[in-house]
C-alpha positions in Angstrom: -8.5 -10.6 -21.3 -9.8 -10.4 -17.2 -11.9 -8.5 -17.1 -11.6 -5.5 -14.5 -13.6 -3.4 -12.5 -12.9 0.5 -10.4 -15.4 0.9 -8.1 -14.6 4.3 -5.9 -13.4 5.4 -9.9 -13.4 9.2 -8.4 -10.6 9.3 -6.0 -6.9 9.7 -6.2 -6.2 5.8 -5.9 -9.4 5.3 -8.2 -7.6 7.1 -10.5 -4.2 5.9 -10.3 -6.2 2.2 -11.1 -7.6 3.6 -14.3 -4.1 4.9 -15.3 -2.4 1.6 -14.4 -5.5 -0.7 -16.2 -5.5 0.9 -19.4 -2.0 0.0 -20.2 -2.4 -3.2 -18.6 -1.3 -6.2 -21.8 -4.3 -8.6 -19.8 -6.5 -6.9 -17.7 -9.2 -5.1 -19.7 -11.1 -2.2 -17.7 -14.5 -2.8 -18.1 -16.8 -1.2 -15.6 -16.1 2.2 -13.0 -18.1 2.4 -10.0 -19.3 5.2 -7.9 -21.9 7.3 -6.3 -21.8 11.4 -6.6 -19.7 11.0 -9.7 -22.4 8.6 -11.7 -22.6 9.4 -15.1 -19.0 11.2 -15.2 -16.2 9.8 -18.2 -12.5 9.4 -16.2 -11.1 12.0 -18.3 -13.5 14.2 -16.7 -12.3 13.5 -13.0 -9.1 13.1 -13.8 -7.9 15.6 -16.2 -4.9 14.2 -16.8 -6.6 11.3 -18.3 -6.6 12.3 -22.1 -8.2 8.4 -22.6 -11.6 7.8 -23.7 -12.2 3.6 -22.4 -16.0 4.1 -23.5 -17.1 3.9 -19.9 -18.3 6.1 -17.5 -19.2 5.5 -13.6 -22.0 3.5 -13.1 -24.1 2.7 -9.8 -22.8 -0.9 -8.3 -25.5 -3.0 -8.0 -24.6 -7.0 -7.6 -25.5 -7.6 -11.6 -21.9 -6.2 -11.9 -20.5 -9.5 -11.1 -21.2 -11.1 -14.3 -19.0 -8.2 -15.9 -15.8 -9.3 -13.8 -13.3 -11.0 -13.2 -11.6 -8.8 -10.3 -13.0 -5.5 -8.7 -10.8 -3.0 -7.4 -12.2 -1.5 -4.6 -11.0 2.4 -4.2 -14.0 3.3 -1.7 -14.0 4.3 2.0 -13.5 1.4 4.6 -17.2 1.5 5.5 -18.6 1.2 2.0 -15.8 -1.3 1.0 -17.2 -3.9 3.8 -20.6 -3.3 2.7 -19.6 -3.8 -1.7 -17.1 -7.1 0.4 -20.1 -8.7 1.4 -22.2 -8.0 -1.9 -19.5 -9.5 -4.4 -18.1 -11.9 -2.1 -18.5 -15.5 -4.0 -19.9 -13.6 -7.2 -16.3 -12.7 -8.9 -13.6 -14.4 -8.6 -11.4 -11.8 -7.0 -12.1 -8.8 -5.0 -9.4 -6.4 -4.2 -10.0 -4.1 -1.7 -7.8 -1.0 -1.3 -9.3 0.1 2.2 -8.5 -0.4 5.8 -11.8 -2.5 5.9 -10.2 -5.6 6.3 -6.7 -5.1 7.2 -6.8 -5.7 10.6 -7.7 -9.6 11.6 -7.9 -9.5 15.5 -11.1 -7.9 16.5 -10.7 -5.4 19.2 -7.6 -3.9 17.3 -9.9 -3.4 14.3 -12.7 -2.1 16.6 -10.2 0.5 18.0 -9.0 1.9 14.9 -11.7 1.7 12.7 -14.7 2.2 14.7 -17.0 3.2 12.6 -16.5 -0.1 10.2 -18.9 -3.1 10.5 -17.7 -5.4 8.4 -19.5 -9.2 7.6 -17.1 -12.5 10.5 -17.1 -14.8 8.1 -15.2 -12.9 5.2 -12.4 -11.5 7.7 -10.3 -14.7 8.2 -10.6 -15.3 4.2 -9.0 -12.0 3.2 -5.3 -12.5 2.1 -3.0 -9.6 3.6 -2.0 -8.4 0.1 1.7 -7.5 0.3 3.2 -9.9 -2.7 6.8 -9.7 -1.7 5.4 -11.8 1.7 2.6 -13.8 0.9 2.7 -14.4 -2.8 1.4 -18.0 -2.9 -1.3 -16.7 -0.9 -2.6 -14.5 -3.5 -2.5 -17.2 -6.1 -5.8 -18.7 -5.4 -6.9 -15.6 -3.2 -10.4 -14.9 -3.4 -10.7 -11.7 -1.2 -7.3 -9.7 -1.0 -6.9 -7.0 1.8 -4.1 -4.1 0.4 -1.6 -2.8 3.2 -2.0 0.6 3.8 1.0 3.0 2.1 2.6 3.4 5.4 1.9 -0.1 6.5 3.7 -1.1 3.2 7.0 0.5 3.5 7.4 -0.4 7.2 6.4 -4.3 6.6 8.8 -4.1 3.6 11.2 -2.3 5.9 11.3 -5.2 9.0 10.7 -7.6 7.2 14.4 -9.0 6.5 15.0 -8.5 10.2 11.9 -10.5 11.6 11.2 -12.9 8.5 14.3 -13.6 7.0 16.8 -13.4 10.2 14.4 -14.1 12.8 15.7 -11.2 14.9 14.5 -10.4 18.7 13.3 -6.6 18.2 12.5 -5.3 21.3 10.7 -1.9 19.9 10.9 -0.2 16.7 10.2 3.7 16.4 8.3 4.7 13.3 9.1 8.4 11.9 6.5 8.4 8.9 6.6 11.5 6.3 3.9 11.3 3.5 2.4 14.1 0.8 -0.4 15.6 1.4 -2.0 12.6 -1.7 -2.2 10.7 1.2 -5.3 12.2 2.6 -7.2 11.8 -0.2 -9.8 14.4 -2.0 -11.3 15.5 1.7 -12.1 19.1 2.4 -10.2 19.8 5.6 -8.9 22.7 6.7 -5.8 21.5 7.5 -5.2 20.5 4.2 -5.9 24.1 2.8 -3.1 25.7 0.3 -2.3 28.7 3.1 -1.8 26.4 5.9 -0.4 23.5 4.3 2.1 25.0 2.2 5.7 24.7 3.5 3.9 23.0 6.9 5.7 20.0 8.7 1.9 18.5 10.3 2.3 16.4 13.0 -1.1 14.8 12.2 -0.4 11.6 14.3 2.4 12.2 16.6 1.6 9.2 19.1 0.0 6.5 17.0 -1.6 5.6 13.9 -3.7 2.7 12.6 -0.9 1.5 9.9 1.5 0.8 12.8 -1.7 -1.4 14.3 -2.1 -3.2 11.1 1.9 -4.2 10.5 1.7 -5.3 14.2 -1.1 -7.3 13.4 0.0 -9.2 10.5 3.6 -9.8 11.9 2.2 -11.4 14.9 0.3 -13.8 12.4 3.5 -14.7 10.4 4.9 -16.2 13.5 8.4 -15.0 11.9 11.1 -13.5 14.6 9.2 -11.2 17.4 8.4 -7.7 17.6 8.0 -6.7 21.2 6.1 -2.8 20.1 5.8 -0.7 17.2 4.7 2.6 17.6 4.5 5.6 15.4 4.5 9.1 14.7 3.0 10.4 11.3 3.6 14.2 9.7 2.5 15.5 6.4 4.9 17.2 4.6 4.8 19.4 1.8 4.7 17.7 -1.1 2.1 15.8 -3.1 3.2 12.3 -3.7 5.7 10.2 -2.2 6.6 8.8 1.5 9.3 8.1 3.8 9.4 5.5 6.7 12.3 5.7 9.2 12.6 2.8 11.1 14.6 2.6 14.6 15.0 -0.9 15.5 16.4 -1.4 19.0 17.6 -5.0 19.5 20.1 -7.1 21.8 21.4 -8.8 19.0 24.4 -7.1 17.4 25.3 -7.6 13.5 27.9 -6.0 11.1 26.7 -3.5 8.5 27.7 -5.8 5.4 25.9 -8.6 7.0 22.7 -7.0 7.0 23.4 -5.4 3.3 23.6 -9.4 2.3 21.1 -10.1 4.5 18.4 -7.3 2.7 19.6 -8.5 -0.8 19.3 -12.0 0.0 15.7 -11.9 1.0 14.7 -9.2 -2.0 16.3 -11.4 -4.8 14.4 -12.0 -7.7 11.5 -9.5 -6.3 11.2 -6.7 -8.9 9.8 -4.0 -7.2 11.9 -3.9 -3.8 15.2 -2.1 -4.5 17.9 -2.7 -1.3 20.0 0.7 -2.1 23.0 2.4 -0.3 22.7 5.2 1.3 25.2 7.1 -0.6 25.5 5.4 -4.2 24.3 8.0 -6.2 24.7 11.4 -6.0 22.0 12.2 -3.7 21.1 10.3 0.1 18.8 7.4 -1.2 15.7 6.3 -0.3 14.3 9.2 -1.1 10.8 9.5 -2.2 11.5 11.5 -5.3 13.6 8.5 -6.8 10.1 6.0 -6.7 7.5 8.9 -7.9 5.1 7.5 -10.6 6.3 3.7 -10.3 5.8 0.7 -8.3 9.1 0.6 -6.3 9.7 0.8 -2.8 13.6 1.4 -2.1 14.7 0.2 1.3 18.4 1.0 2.8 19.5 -0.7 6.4 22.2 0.8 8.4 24.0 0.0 11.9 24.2 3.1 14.0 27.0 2.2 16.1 27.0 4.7 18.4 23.0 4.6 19.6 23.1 0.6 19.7 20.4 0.3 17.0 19.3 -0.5 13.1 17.7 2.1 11.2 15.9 1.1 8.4 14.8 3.8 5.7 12.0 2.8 3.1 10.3 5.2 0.5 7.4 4.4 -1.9 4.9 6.5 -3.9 2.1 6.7 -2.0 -0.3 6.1 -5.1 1.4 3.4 -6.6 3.3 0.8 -4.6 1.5 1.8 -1.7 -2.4 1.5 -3.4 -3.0 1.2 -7.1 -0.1 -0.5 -8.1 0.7 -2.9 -4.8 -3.5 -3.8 -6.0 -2.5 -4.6 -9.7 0.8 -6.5 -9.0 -1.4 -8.7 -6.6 -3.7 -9.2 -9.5 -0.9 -10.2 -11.8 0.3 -12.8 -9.0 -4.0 -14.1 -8.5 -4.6 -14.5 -11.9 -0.8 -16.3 -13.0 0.8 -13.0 -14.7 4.5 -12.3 -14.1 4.3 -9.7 -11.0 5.7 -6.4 -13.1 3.1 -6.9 -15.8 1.9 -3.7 -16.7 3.9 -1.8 -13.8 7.6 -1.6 -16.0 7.3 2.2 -15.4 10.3 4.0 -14.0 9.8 6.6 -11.5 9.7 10.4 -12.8 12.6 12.8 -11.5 12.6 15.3 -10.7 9.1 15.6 -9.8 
């Protein structure tokens, strides 16, 4: 068994890990991590966690490295560059589920995430975990860096386009709907019941740090261009579950079924990326509700004719293929499981 390890066990995402872990066939939970919740049993952050692992959260100290083989670290960017640079070289694989490390190039980093000092010499050797992309990467990865949810659909979304046909995109517009899961367990008062309720927030209507990060780890893959990205993020009223709508302005034309083949081509033999129609079942797909609960991220490409551009559409639950579950299929691929170990789960509808 590998031996596994949820520090930040508290959270949303650090409970989604627990969920995911103790069904795992191979990975064996076997410390939780925290601060204010030291002391606490999961079942008693997470109440829908009727499981009783034998653990409860402990302080992290750098004696938990001889406990693991992989941490999983649920925690706030700051205090995952901090816990980076205390297991660093003591386990053999630290997964960090942050926005620590996901941006290479330092004064993007220092723009978005201002308030994170993280240690030089670890950023270069974080792996930018999204499998579908850089799976041989992650097979001797020591330090893996998770996308962020948003950053995940819209990197799944292009990635055909700029990887696989090496288009020329001149811009492409982000319109970026997510739960409100997606903000975590904060007290905000824009996140209160009254005001959130039945709310379309235009939380980020001019930029947001996951458009950053995809722009930064395209740029590296030195795969087609991408002139700009921007993007516009809005909380909508529901708890789980985004949608990424991506407007792709180019100059060079193709036909609808080519870029259907083109999707399917370069998502063959990946479980967890479904290419879908938009009108093959009986309601529009992607549509978040058709991923809730599992690890899939449903993509669909179309040619609008009329405005001269592609839009791509690409839903995912926030909890799972965008954290906890994108974290334990990279696992899987570092330590030589098949990727959909432990994730075979189909999504829950309606939700």
């Amino acid at each position: 068994m590998i031996r596994a390890g949820v520090i930040g066990a508290s959270g949303l995402t650090g409970g989604e890990l627990i969920r995911l872990l103790t069904q795992h066939p191979h990975l064996d939970l076997t410390f939780l991590g925290g601060s204010s919740s030291v002391g606490m049993r999961p079942g008693e952050l997470h109440p829908g966690l009727r499981i009783d692992p034998a653990l409860t959260v402990q302080h992290v100290t750098a004696d938990i490295a001889d406990q693991l083989d992989v941490a999983f670290l649920a925690t706030p960017a700051p205090v995952s560059a901090d816990l980076a640079a205390l297991l660093a070289d003591r386990i053999p694989a630290v997964i960090d589920l942050s926005g620590a490390f996901r941006i290479r190039t330092r004064h993007l980093h220092d723009r978005w995430y201002p308030d994170v000092s993280r240690r030089a010499d670890l950023v270069d050797r974080f792996v930018y975990g999204v499998p579908e992309l850089v799976g041989e990467q992650l097979d001797t990865a020591a330090l893996i860096s998770l996308p962020g949810c948003y950053a995940t659909a819209i990197t799944l979304g292009l990635a055909p386009l700029v990887c696989g046909l090496g288009l020329r995109v001149e811009r492409v517009l982000v319109d970026a709907k997510g739960g409100s899961s997606g903000s975590g367990l904060r007290l905000r008062t824009s996140g209160l019941h009254p005001l959130r309720s039945g709310a379309i927030t235009p939380y980020a209507p001019t930029g947001h740090r996951h458009a950053a990060e995809v722009t930064d780890f395209l740029q590296r893959t030195r795969a087609g261009s991408v002139g700009s990205l921007t993007m516009s993020a809005y909380g909508v009223p529901t708890v789980r579950g985004l949608l990424a709508s991506l407007y792709v302005l180019t100059d060079q034309s193709i036909a609808q079924r080519d870029l259907e083949r083109a999707y399917l081509r370069f998502y063959k033999g990946q479980p967890f990326v479904r290419v879908r129609r938009h009108t093959e079942t009986r309601i529009p797909m992607p549509d978040p509700q058709a991923v809730l609960g599992s690890n899939f991220c449903d993509v669909t490409v179309l040619v609008d004719e009329d405005g001269g551009h592609i839009v791509v559409l690409a839903a995912l639950d926030n909890l799972v293929k965008g954290a906890a579950g994108q974290a334990v299929q990279a696992a899987n691929r570092r330590f030589g499981l098949a990727e959909e170990t432990g994730l075979t789960m189909q999504p829950v509808m309606p939700a």
